[in-house]
C-alpha positions as CSV (number, residue, x, y, z in Angstrom):
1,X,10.5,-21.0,-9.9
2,X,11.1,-17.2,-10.5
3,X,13.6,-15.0,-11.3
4,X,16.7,-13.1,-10.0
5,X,14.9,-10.1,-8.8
6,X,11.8,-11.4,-7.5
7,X,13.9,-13.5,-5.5
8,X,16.2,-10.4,-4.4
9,X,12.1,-9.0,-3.4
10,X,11.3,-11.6,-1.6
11,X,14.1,-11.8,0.8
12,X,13.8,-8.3,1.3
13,X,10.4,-8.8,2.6
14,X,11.1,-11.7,4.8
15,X,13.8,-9.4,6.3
16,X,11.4,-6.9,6.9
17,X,9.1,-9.7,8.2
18,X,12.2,-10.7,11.1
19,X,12.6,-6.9,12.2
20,X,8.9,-7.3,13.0
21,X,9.5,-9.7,14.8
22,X,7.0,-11.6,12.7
23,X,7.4,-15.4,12.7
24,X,5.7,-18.3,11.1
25,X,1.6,-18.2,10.1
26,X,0.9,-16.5,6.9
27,X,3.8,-15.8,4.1
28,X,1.7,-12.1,2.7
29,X,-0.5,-10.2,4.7
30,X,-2.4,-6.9,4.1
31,X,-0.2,-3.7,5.1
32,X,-3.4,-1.6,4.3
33,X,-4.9,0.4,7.5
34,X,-8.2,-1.5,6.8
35,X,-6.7,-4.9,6.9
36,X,-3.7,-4.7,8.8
37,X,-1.7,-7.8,9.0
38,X,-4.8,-10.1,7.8
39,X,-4.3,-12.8,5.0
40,X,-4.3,-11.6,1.3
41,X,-7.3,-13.3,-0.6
42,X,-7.2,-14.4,-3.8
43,X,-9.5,-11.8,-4.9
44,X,-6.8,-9.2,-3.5
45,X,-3.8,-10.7,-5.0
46,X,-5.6,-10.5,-8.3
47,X,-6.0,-6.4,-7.4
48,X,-2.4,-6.5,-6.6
49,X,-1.6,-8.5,-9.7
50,X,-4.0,-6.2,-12.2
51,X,-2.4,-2.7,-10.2
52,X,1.0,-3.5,-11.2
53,X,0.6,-4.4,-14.6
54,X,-1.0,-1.4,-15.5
55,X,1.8,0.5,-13.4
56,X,4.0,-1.2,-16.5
57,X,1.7,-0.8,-19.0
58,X,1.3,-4.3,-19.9
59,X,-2.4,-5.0,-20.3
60,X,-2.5,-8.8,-20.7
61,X,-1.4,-10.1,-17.6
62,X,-3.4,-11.4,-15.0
63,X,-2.4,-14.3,-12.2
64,X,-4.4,-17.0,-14.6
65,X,-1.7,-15.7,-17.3
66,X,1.4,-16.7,-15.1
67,X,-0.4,-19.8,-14.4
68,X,-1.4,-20.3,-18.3
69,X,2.5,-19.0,-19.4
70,X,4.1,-21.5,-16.5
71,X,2.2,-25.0,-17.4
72,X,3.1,-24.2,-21.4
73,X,6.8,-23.3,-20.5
74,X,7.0,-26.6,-19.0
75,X,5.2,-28.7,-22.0
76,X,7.8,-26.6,-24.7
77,X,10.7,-27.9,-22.4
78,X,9.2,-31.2,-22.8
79,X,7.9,-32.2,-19.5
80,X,5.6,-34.8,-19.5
81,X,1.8,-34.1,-19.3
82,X,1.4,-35.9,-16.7
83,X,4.0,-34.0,-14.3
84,X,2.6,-30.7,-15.5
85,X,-0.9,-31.9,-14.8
86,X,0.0,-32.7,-11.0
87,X,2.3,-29.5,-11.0
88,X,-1.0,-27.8,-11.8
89,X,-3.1,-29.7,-9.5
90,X,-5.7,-30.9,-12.0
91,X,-7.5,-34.1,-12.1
92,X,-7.9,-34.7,-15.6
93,X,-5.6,-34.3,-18.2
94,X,-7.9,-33.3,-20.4
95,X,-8.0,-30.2,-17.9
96,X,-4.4,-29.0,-18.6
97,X,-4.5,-29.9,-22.1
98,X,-6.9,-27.0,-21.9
99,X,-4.6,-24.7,-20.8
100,X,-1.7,-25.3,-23.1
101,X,-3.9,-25.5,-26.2
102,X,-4.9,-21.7,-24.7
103,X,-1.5,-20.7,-24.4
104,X,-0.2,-19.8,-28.1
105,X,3.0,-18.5,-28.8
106,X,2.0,-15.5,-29.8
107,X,0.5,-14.8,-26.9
108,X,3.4,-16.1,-24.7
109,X,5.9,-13.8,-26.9
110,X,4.0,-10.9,-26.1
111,X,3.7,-11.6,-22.5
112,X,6.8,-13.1,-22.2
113,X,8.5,-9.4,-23.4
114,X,6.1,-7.7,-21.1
115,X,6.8,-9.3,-18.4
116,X,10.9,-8.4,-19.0
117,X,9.3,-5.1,-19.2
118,X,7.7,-5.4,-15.8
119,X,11.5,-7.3,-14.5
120,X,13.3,-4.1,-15.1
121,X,11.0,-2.3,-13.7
122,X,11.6,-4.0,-10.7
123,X,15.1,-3.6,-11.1
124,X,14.6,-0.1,-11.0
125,X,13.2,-0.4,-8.1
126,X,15.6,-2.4,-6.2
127,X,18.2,0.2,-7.5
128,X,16.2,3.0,-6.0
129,X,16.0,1.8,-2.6
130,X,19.7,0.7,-2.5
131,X,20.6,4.5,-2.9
């Protein structure tokens, strides 16, 4: 459930993981000197996360916004609450009714544009390495 480039990103680093000879355990480890090769934490991804939307200049996006942005996509496409609700791993429904009525369309325009921001960025990126 992503897109075109973060998919072209992700088999890039799985290729990178088979030169390494790197098989099996954890999908994303550290590649800082500190933590070489040691899980990422949550607390980390969210650094990671937080770095690179300010690298794009989007100041609104967090990992609890992907999460917030994905569970209302699927309720606008009509899913049924209760799919969403195991998609999301909650226990109550009330839970991820939570989270949709927190998701506004305003907020998921703006995000939604940043995050195309953040997508060409990437692009760019991919671009840039190919040459």
């Amino acid at each position: 459930m992503f897109g075109d480039v973060s998919r072209e990103l992700l088999k890039r680093y799985m290729d990178e993981r088979a030169e390494a000879d790197i098989r099996g355990g954890l999908l994303f480890r550290s590649s800082s000197n500190e933590n070489q090769s040691q899980q990422i934490t949550p607390a980390t991804w969210d650094k990671i996360v937080a770095r690179l939307a300010e690298q794009a200049g989007v100041t609104q996006l967090t990992t609890h916004t992907l999460r917030h942005l994905r569970l209302t996509d699927l309720a606008r496409a009509g899913e049924n609450i209760y799919t969403i609700m195991r998609y999301a791993g909650h226990r109550s429904v009330e839970t991820t009714k939570l989270y949709l009525r927190l998701s506004g369309r305003e907020t998921a325009e703006r995000v939604s544009i940043s995050l195309h921001q953040l997508d060409q960025r990437l692009q760019r990126i991919l671009i840039e390495a190919q040459q």
